[in-house]
Backbone as ProteinMPNN parsed JSONL, in Angstrom:
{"seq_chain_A": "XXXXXXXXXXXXXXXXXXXXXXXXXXXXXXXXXXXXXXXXXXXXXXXXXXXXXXXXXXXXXXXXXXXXXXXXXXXXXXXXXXXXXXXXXXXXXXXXXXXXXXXXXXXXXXXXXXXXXXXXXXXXXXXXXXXXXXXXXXXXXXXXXXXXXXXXXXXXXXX", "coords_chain_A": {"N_chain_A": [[0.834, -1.18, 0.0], [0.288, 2.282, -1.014], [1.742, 5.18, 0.95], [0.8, 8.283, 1.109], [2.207, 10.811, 1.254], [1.462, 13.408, 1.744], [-1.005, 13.247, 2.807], [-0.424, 12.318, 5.374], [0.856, 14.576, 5.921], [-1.146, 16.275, 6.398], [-2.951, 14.784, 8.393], [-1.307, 15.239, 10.325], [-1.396, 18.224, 10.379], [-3.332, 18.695, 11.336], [-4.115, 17.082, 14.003], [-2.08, 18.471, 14.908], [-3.375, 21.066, 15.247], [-5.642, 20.458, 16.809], [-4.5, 19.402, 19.426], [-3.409, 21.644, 19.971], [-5.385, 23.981, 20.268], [-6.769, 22.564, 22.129], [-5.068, 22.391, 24.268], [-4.468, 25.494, 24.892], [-7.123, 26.135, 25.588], [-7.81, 24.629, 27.55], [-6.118, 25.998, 29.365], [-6.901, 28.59, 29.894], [-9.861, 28.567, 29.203], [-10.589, 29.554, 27.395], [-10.462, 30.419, 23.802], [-9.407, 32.928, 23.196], [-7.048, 33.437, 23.932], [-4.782, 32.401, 21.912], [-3.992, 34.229, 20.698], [-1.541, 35.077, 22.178], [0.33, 33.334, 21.073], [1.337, 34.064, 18.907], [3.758, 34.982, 17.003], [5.334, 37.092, 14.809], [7.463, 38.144, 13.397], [9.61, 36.228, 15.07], [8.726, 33.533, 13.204], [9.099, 34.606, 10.983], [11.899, 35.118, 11.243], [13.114, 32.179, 11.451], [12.745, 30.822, 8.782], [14.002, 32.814, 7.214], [16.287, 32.173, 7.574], [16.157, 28.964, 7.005], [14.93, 28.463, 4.431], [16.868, 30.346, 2.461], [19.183, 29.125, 3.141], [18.8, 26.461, 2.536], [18.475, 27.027, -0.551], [21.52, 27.724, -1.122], [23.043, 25.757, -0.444], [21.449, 24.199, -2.089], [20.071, 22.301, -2.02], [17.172, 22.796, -2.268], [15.725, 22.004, -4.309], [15.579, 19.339, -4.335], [14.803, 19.462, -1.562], [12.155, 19.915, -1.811], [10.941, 18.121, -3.657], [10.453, 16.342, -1.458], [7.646, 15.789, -0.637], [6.753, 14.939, -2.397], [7.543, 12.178, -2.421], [6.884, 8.847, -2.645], [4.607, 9.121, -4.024], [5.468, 9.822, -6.749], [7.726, 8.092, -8.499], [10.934, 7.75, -7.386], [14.509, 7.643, -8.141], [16.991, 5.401, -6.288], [19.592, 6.865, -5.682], [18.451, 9.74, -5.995], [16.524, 9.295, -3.615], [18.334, 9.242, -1.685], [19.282, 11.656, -1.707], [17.409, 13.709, -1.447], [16.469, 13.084, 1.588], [19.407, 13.853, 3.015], [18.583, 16.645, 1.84], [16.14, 16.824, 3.691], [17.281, 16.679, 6.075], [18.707, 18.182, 6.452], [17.582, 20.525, 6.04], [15.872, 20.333, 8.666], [18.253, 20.695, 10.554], [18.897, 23.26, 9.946], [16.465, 24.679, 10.806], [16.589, 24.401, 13.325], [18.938, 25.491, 13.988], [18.028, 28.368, 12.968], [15.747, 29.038, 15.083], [17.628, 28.781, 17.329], [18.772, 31.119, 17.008], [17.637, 33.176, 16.628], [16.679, 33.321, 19.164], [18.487, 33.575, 20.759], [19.266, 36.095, 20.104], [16.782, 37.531, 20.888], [16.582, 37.491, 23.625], [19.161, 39.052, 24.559], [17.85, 40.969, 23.235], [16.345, 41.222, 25.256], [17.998, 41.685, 28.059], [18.474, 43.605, 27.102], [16.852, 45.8, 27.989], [16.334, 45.435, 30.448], [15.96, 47.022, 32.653], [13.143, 47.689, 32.453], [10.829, 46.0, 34.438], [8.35, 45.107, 34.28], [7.752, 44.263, 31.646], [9.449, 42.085, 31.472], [8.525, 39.558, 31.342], [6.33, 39.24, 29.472], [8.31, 39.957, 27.234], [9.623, 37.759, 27.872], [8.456, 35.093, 26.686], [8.148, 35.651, 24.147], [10.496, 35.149, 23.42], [10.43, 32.63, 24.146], [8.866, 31.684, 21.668], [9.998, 31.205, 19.663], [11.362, 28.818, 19.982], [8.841, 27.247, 20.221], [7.875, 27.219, 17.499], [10.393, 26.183, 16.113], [10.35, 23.432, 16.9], [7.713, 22.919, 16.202], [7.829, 23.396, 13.354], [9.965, 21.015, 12.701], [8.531, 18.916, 13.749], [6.961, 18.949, 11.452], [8.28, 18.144, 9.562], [10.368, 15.552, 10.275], [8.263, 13.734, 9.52], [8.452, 13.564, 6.853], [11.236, 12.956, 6.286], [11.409, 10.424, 7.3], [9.89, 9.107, 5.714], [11.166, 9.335, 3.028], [13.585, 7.892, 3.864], [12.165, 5.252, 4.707], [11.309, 4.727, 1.581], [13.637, 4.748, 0.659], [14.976, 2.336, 1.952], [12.828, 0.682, 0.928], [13.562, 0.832, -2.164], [16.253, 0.233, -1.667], [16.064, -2.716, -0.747], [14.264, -3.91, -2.968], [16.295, -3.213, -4.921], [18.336, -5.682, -4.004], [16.764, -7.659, -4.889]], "CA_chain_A": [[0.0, 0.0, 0.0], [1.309, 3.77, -1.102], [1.698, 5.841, 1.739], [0.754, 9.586, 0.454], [2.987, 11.678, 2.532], [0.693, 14.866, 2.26], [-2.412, 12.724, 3.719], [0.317, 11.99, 6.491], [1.303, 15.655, 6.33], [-2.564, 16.586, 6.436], [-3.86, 14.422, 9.856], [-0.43, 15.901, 11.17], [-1.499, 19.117, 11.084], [-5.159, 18.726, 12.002], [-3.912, 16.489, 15.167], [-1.737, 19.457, 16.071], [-4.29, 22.238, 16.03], [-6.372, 19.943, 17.752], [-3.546, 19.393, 20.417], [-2.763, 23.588, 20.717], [-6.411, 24.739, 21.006], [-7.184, 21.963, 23.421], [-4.043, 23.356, 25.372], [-5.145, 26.457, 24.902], [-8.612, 26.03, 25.83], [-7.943, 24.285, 28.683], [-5.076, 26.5, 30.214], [-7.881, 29.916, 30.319], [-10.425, 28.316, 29.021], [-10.945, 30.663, 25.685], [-9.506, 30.468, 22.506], [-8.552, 34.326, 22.997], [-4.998, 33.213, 24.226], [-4.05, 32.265, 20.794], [-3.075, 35.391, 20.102], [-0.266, 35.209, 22.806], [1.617, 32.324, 20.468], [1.852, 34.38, 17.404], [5.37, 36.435, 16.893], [5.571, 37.132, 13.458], [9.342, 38.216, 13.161], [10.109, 34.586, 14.5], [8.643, 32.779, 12.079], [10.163, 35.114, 9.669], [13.602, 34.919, 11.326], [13.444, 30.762, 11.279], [12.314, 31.038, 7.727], [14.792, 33.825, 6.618], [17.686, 30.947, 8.178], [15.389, 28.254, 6.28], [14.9, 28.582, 2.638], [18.104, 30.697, 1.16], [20.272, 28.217, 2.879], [18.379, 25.242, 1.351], [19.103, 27.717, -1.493], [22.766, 28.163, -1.067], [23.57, 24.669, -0.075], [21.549, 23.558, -3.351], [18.824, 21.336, -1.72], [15.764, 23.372, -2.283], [14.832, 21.535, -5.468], [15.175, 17.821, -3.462], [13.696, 19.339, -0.038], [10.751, 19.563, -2.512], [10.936, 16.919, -3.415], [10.319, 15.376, -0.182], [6.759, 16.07, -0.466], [6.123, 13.685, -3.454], [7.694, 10.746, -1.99], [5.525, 8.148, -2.231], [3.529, 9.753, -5.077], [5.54, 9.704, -7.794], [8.96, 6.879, -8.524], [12.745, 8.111, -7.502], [15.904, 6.502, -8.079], [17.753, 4.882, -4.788], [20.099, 7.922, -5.33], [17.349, 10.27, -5.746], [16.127, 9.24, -2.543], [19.501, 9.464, -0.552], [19.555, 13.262, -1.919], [16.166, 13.934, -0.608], [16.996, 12.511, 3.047], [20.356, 14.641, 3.03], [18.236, 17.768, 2.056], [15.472, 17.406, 4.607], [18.289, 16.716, 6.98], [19.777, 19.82, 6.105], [16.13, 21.338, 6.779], [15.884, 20.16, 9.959], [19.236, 20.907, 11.108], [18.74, 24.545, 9.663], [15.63, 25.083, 11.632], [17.064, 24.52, 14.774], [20.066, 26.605, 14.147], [17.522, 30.077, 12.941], [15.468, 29.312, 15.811], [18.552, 29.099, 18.055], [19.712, 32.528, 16.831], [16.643, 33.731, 17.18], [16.497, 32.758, 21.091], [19.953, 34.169, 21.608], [18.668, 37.538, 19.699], [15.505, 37.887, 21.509], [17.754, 37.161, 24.591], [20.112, 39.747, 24.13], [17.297, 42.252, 23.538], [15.407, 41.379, 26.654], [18.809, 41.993, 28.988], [19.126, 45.366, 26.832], [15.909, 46.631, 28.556], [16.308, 44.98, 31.515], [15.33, 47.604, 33.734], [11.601, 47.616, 32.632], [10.276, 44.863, 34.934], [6.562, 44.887, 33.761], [7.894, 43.726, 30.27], [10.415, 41.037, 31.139], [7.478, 38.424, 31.346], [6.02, 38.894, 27.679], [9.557, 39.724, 26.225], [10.764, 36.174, 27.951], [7.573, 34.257, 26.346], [8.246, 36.051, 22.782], [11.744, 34.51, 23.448], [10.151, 30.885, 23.695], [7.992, 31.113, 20.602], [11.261, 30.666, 18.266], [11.583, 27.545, 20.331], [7.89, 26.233, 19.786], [8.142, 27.607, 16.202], [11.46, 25.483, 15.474], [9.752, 22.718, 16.983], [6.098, 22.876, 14.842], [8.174, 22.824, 12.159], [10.309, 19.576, 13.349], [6.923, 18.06, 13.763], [6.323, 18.386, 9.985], [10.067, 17.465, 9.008], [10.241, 14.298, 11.195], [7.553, 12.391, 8.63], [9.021, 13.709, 5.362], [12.552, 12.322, 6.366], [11.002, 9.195, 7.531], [9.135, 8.42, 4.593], [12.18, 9.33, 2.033], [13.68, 7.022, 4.444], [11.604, 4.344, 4.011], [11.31, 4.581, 0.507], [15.25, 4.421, 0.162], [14.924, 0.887, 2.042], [12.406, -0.644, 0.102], [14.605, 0.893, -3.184], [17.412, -0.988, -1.6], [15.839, -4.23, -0.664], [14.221, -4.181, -4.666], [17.337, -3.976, -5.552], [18.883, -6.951, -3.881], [16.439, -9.371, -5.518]], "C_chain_A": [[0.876, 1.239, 0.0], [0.812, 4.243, 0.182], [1.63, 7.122, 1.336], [1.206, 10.538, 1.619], [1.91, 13.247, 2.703], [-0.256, 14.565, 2.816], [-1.534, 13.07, 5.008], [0.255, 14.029, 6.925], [-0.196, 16.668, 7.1], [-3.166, 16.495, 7.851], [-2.505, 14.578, 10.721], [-0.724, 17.471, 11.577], [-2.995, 19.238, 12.025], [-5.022, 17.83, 13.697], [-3.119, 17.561, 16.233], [-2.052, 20.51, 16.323], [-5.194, 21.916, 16.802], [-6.016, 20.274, 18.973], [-3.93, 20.174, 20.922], [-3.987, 23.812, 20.831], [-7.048, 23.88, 22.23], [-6.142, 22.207, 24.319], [-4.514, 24.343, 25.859], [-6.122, 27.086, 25.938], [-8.596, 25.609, 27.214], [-6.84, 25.17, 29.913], [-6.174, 27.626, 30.859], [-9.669, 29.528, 30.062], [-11.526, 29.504, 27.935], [-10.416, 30.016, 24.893], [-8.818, 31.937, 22.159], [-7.288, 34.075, 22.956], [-4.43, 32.678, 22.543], [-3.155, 33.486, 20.474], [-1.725, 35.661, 20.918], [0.887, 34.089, 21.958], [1.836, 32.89, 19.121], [2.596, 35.563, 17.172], [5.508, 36.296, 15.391], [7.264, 36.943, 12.823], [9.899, 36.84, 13.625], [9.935, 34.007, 13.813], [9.301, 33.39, 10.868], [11.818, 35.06, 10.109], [13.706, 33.587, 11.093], [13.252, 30.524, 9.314], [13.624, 31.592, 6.245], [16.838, 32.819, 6.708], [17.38, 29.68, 7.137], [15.762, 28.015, 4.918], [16.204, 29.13, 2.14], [18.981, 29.695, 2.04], [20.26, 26.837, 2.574], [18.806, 25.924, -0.111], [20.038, 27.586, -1.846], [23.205, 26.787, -1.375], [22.904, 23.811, -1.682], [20.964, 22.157, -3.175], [17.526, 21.649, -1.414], [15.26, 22.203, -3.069], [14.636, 20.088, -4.432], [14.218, 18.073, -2.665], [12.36, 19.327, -1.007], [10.094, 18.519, -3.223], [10.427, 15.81, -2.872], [8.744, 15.023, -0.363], [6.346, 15.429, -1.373], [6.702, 12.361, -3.237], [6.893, 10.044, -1.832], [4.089, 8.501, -3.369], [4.193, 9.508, -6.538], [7.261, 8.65, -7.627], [10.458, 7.807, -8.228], [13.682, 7.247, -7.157], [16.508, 6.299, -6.338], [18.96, 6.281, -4.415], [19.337, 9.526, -5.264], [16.732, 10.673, -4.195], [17.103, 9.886, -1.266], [19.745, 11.304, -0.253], [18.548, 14.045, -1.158], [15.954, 13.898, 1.104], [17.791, 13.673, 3.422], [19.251, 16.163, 2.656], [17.367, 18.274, 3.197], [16.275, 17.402, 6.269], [18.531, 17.604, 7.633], [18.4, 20.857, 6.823], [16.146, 21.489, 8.388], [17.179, 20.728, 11.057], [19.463, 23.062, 10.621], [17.163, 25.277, 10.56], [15.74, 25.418, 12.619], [17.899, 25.294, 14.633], [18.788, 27.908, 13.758], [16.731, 30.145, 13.854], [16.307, 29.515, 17.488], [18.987, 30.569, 18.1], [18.804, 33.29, 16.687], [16.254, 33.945, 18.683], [17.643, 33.905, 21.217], [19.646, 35.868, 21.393], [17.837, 38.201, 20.62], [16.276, 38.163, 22.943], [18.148, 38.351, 24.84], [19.35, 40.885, 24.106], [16.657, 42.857, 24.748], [16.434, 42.299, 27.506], [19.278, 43.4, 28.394], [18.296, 45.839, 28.01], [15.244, 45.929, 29.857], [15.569, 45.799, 32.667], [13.855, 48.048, 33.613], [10.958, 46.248, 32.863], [8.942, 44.295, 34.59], [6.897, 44.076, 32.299], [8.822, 42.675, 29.914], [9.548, 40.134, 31.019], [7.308, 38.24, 29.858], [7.587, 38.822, 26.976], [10.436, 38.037, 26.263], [9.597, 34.734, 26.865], [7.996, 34.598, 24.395], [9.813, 35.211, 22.728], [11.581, 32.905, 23.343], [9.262, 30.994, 22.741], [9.111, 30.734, 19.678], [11.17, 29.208, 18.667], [10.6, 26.828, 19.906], [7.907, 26.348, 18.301], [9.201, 26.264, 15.458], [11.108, 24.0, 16.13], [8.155, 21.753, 15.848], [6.672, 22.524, 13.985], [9.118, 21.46, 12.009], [9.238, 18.377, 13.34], [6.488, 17.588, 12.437], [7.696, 17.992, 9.191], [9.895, 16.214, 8.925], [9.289, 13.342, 10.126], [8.092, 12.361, 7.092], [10.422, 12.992, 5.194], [12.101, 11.086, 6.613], [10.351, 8.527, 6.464], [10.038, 8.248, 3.514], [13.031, 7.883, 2.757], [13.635, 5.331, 4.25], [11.522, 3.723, 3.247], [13.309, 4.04, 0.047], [15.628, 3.07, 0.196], [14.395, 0.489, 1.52], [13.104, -0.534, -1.306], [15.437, -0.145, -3.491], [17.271, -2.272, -1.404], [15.08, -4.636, -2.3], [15.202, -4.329, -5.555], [18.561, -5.253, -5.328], [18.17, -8.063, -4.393], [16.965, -9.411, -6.976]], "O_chain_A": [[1.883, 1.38, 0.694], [-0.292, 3.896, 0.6], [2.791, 7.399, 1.038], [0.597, 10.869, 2.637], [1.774, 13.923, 3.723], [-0.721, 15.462, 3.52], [-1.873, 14.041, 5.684], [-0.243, 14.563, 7.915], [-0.177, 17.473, 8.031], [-3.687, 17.421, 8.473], [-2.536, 14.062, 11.838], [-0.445, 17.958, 12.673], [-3.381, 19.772, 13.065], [-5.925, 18.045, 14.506], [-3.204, 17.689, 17.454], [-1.539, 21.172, 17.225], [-5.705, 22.763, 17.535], [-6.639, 21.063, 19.683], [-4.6, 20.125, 21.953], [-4.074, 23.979, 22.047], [-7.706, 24.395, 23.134], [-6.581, 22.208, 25.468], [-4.97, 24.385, 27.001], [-6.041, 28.026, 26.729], [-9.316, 26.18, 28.033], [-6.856, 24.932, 31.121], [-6.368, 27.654, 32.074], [-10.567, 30.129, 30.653], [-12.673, 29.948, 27.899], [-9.845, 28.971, 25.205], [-8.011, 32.169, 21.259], [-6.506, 34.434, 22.075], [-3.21, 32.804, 22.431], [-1.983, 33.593, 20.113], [-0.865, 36.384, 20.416], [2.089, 34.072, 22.222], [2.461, 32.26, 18.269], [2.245, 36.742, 17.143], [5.832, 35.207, 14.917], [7.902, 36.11, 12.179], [10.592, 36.214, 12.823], [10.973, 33.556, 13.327], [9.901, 32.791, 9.976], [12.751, 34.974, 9.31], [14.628, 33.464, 10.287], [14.102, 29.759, 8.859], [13.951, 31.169, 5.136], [17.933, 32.903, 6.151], [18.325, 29.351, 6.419], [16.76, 27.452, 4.466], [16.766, 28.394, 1.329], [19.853, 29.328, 1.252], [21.242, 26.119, 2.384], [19.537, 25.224, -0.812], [20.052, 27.266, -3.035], [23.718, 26.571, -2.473], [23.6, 23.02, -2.318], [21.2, 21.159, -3.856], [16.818, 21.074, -0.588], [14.429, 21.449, -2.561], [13.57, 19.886, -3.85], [13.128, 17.501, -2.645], [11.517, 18.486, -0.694], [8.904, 18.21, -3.284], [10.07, 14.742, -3.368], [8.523, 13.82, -0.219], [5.148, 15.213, -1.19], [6.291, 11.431, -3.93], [6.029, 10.273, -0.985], [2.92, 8.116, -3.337], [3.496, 9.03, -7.433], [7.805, 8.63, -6.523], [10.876, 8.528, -9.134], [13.751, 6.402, -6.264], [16.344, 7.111, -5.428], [19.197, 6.665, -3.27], [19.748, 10.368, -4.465], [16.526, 11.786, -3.711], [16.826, 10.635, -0.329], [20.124, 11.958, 0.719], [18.848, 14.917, -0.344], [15.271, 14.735, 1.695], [17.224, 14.553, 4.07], [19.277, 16.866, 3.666], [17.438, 19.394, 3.702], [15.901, 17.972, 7.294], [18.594, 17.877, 8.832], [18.376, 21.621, 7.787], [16.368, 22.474, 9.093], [16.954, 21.108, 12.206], [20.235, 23.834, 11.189], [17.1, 26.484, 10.789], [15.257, 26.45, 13.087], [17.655, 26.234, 15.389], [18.725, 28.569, 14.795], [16.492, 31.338, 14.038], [15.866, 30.111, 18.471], [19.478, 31.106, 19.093], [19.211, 34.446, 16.577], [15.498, 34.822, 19.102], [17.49, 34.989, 21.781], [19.762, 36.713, 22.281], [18.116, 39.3, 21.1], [16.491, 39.351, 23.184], [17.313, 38.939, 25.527], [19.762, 41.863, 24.729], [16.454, 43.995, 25.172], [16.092, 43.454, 27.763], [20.118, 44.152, 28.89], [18.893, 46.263, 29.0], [14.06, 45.879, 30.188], [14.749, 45.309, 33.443], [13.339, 48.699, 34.521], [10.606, 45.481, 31.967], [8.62, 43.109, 34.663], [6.089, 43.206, 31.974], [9.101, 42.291, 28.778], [10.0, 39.523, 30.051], [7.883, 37.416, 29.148], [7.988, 37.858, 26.325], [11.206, 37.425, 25.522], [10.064, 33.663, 26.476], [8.07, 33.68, 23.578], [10.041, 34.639, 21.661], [12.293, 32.123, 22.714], [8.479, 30.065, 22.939], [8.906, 29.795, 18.909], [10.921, 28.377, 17.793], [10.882, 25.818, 19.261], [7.971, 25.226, 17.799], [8.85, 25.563, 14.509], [11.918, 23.206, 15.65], [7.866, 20.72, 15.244], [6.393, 21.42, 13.517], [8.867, 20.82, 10.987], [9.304, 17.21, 12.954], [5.944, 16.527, 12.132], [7.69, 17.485, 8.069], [9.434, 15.634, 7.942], [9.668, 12.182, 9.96], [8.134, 11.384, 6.345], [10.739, 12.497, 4.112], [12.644, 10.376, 5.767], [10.338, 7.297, 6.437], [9.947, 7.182, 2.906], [13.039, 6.852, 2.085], [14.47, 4.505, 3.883], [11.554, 2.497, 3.352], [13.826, 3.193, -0.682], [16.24, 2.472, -0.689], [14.95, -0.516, 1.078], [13.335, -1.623, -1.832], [15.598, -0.926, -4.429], [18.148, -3.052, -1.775], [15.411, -5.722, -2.775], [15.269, -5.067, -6.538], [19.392, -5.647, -6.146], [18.635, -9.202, -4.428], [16.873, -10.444, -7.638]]}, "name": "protein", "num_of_chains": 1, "seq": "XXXXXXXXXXXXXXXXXXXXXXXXXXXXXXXXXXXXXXXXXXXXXXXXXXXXXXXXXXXXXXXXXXXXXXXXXXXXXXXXXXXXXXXXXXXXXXXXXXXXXXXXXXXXXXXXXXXXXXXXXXXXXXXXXXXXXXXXXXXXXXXXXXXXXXXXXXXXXXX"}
């Protein structure tokens, strides 16, 4: 049976807005609080770390790749390239949300001496973290499935 990685990618995300508004929901018991998890400039700083150095490095076209695994046929080396780019993804996520942390960081202890605002500025400091996470979440099946596919490649080609 094909495994269609965007179904996968699909009842991944719908399981994890489920998750966050039943967090949510149950922490205040609203759905107002959403609006405390959304920092724009992180997602654009993890993003801005993201894409041009899939760019640079010259594994955009594969990381895209990733997303038809399982949909359409790629060679055993094909596959290995695909792996190695979302790799690269993953391991680039965590580094722009790292340097995002250390940033945010860095601005808080500028303006240290306004105490009323170290609270939100330290929470805007952990959204890079859930941010570079979320997106880990949707990595984690795309590498696993290229994965996959590479082994049954390689066990087709030992018969």
């Amino acid at each position: 049976m094909k495994k269609n990685i965007r179904f996968i990618l699909l009842g991944e995300l719908i399981l994890f807005v489920a998750v966050f508004l039943f967090t949510i929901w149950s922490m205040d018991r609203s759905i107002s609080g959403l609006a405390l998890y959304i920092d724009i400039p992180s997602i654009i700083f993890i993003l801005i770390v993201l894409i041009p150095g899939l760019i640079i490095m010259g594994e955009w076209k594969n990381f895209i790749k990733s997303f038809s695994v399982g949909i359409k046929e790629f060679s055993l080396l094909e596959l290995k390239d695909i792996v190695i780019a979302v790799s690269a993804a993953q391991k680039l996520t965590i580094l722009g949300a790292l340097i995002a942390i250390i940033t945010s960081i860095v601005l808080v202890l500028k303006n240290l001496d306004d105490l009323q605002m170290l609270g939100p500025c330290l929470a805007v400091c952990c959204l890079s973290g859930l941010y570079a996470a979320v997106i880990e979440f949707f990595l984690l099946p795309l590498r696993l499935n290229a994965e996959h596919k590479m082994n049954e490649e390689m066990d087709f080609g030992d018969e």
